[in-house]
C-alpha positions as CSV (number, residue, x, y, z in Angstrom):
1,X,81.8,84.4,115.1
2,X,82.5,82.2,111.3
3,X,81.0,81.5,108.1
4,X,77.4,80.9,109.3
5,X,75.7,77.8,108.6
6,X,73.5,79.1,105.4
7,X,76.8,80.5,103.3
8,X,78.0,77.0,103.8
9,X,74.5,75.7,102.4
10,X,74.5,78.3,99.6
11,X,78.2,76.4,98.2
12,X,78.4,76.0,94.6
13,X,75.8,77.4,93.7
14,X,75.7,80.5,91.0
15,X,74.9,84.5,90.9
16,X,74.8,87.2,88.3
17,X,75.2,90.3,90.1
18,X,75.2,93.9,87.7
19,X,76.6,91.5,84.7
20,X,79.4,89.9,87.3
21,X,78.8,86.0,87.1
22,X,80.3,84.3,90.5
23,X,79.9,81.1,92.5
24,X,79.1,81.3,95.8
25,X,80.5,82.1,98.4
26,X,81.9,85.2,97.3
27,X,85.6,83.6,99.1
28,X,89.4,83.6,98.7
29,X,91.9,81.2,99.9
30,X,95.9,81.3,100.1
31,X,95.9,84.7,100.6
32,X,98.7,86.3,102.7
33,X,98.0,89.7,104.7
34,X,99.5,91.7,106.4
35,X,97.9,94.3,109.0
36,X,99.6,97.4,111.1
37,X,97.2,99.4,113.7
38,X,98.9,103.0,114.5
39,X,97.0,105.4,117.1
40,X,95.3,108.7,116.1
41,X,93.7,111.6,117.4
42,X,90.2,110.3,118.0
43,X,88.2,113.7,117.9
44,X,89.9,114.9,114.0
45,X,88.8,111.3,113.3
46,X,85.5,112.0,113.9
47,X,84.9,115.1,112.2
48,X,85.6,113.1,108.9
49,X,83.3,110.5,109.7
50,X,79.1,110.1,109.2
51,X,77.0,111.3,112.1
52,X,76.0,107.5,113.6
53,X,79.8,106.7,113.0
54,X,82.8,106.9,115.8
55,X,85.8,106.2,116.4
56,X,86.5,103.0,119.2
57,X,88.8,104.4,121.4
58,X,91.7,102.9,123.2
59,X,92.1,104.9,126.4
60,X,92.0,108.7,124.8
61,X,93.2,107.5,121.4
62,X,91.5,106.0,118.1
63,X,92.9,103.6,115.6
64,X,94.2,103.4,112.0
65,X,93.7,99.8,110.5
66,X,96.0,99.2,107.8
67,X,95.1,95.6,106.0
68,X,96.6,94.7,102.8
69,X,95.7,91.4,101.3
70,X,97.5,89.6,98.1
71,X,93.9,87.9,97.4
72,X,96.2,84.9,95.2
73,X,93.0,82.8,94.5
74,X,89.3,84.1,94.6
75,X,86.4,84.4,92.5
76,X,87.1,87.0,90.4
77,X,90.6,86.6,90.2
78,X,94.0,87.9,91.3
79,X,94.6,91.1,93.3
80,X,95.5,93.0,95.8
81,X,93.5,94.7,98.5
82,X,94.8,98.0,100.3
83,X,92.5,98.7,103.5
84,X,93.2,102.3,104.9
85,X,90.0,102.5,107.8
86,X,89.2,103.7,111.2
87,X,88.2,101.3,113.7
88,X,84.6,102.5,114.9
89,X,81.1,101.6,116.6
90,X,77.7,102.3,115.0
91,X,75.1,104.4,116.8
92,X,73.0,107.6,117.7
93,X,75.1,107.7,120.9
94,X,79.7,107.2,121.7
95,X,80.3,104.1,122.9
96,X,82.4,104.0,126.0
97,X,86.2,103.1,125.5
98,X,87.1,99.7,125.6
99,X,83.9,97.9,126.4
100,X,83.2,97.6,122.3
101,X,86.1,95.5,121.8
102,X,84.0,92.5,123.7
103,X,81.1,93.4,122.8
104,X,81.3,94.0,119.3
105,X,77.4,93.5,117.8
106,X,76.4,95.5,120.6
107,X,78.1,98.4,120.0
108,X,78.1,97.8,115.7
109,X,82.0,97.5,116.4
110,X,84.0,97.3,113.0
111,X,86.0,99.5,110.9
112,X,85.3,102.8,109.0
113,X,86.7,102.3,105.7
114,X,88.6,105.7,104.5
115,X,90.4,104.3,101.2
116,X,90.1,100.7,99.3
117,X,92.7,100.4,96.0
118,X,92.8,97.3,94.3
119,X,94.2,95.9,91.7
120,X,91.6,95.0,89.0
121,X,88.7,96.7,87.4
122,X,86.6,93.4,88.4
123,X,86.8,94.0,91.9
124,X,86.4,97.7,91.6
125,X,82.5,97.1,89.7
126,X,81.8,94.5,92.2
127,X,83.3,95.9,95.4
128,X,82.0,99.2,94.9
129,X,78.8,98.7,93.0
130,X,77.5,95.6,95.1
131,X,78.7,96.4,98.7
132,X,79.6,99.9,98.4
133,X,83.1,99.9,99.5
134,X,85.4,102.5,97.9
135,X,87.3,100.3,95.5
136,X,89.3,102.3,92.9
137,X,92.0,101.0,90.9
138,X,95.5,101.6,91.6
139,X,99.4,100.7,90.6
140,X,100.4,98.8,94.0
141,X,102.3,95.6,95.3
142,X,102.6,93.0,98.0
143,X,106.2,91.9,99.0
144,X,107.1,89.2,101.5
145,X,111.1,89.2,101.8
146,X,113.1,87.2,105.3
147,X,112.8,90.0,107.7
148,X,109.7,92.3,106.6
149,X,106.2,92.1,104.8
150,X,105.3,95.6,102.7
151,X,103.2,97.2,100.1
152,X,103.2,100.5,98.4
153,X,99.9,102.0,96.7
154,X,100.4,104.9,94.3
155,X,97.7,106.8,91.7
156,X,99.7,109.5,88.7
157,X,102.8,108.2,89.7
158,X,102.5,109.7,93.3
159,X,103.0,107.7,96.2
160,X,99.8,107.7,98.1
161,X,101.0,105.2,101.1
162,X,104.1,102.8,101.6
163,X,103.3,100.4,104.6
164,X,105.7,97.6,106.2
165,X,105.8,95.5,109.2
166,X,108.4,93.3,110.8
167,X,107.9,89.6,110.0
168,X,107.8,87.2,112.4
169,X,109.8,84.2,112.7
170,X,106.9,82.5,113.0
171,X,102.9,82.3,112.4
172,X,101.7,79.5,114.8
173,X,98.6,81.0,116.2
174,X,95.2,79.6,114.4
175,X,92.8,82.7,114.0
176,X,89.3,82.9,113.3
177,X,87.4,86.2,113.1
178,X,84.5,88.5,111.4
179,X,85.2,91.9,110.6
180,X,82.3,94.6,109.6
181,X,83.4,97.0,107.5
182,X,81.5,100.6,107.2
183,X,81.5,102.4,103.7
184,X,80.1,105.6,102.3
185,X,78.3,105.4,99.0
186,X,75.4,106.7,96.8
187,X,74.5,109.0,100.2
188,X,74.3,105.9,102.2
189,X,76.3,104.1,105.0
190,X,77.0,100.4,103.8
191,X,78.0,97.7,106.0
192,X,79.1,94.3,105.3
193,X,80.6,91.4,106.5
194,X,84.0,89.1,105.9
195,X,84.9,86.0,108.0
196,X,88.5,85.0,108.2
197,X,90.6,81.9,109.3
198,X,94.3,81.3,109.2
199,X,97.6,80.6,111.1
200,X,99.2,83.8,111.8
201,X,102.0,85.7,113.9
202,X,101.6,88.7,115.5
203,X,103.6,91.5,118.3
204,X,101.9,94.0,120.1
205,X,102.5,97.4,121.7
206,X,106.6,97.6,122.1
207,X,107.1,94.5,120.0
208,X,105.4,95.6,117.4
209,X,107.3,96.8,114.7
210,X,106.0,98.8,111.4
211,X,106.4,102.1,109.0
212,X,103.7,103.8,107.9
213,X,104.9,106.2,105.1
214,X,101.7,108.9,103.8
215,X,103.0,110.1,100.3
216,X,102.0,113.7,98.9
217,X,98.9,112.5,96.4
218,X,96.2,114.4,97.0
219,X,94.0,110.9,97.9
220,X,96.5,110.5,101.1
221,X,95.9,114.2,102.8
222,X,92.9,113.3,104.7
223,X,95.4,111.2,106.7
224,X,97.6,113.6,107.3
225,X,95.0,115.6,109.1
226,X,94.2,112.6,111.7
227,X,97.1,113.0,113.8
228,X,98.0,109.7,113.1
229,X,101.5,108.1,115.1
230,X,104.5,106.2,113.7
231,X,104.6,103.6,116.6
232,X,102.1,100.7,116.0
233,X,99.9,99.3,118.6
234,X,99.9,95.8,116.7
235,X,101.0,94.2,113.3
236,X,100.2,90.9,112.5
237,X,101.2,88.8,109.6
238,X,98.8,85.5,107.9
239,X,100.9,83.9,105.4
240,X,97.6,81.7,103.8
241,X,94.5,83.5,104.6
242,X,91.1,81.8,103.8
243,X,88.6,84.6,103.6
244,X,84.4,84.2,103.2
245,X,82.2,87.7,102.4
246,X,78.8,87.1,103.4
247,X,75.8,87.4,100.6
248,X,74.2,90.2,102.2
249,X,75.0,93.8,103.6
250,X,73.2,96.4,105.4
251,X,72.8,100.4,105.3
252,X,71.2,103.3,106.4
253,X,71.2,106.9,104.9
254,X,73.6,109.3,105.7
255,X,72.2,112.2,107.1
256,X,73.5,116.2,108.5
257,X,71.9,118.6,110.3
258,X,71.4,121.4,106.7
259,X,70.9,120.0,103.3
260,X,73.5,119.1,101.4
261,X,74.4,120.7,97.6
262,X,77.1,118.1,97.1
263,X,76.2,115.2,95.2
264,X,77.6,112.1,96.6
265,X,80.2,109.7,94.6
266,X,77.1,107.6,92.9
267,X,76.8,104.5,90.7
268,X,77.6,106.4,87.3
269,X,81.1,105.6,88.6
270,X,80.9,101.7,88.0
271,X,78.4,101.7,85.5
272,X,80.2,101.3,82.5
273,X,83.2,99.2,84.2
274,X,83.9,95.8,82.7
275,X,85.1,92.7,83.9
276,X,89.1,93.2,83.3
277,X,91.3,91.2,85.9
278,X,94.7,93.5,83.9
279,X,97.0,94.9,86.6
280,X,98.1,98.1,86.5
281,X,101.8,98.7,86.3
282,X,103.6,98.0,89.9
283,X,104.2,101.2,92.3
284,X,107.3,103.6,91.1
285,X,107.1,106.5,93.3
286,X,109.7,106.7,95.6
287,X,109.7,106.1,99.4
288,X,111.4,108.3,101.8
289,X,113.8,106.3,103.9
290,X,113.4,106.0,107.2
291,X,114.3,108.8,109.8
């Protein structure tokens, strides 16, 4: 599935969205990301997750989606994107393992997003206040060297996550895919949608080759309870994404079997953000070397 035929109709034209003015489509282009998928303990990924959320499972096992993206030229700006997300189906009922990988809009098959740092205060006020994602801002980096691609993402000088994958010698594989991301926000369940295209390289299972490093800020503990393994599954590597977020998103309420005293992370939390595209300082904290 791509960029459907009305976001190609709705080019160049112009939106004001809670004081953020952008052309449409909301869209990026020569953007490089990287992306590293490490196994985890399905069931602890559930109990962290909403009620008509679960985790896809491969065989026994669920799945930790790390995507970073260096977004070099977009709407709003420079920055960089730090996914950190479960890869899940949407329903009352499990989905059986497997079958949700081809059927994807059966099954509501995307990704459960657990953490979001970017780089700017822009894309935090949009990302957040628009679709609901759980943009914060953060000190991190994107680094592409001869032999590897990595970033680090820190908050208070703490490393929160370091994550690098083997690059490959080369990207010649032309890729075009939608991705629906699941958020938690304002006591709802957001989803939205991103198309992207791009040449890219990629190894799986044995060939794959990446280091996922969880740092001792208190933001990176709830992945320390998911069980999750050091070997990837996959890693791939785009070296010029072109990237398309549709105009529209969908949600639901979150619900729980009592009610709830604890007030959801609401929209006083972007309210009074401006429109800055300022950096934080790079990542400092150091990363332990490898065992």
């Amino acid at each position: 599935m791509g960029v459907n035929s009305r976001i190609k109709k709705l080019a160049g034209r112009h939106s004001l969205v809670d004081g953020i003015p952008f052309e449409l489509p909301v869209a990026c282009k020569n953007s490089p990301a990287l992306m590293a998928v490490f196994p985890l303990d399905a069931d602890k990924a559930k109990a962290i997750m909403p009620h008509e959320v679960h985790p896809f499972r491969l065989w026994n096992k669920g799945l930790l989606v790390v995507t970073v993206i260096d977004y070099r030229e977009t709407n709003i700006g420079k920055y960089i994107e730090y996914s950190i997300a479960i890869a899940c189906t949407h329903g009352l009922k499990r989905a059986p393992r497997l079958l949700p990988a081809l059927l994807m809009k059966q099954y509501g098959t995307g990704q459960y997003v657990l953490d979001l740092p970017v780089s700017s205060e822009i894309s935090v006020k949009g990302g957040k206040g628009i679709w609901g994602m759980p943009k914060h801002q953060a000190n991190m980096n994107f680094l592409i060297s001869d032999d590897k691609v990595s970033s680090q993402y820190d908050l208070d000088g703490q490393l929160v996550t370091y994550v690098e994958i083997e690059k490959p010698k080369r990207t010649p594989w032309p890729m075009s895919m939608s991705a629906a991301n699941y958020c938690a926000f304002r006591g709802m369940l957001m989803k939205s949608y991103i198309h992207f295209k791009s040449k890219m390289g990629f190894a799986m299972f044995k060939s794959a080759k990446a280091r996922f490093v969880i740092g001792d800020h208190p933001r990176a503990q709830i992945l320390k309870g998911l069980g999750v393994e050091p070997d990837p599954i996959l890693t791939a590597y785009m070296p010029s994404a072109v990237g398309t977020l549709d105009d529209y998103f969908e949600c639901w309420f979150l619900h729980q079997e009592q009610p709830s005293q604890d007030l959801p992370e609401g929209l006083d939390s972007v309210v009074n953000l401006g429109l800055s595209e300022d950096w934080l300082a790079p990542p400092s904290a150091p990363v332990p070397d490898k065992d």
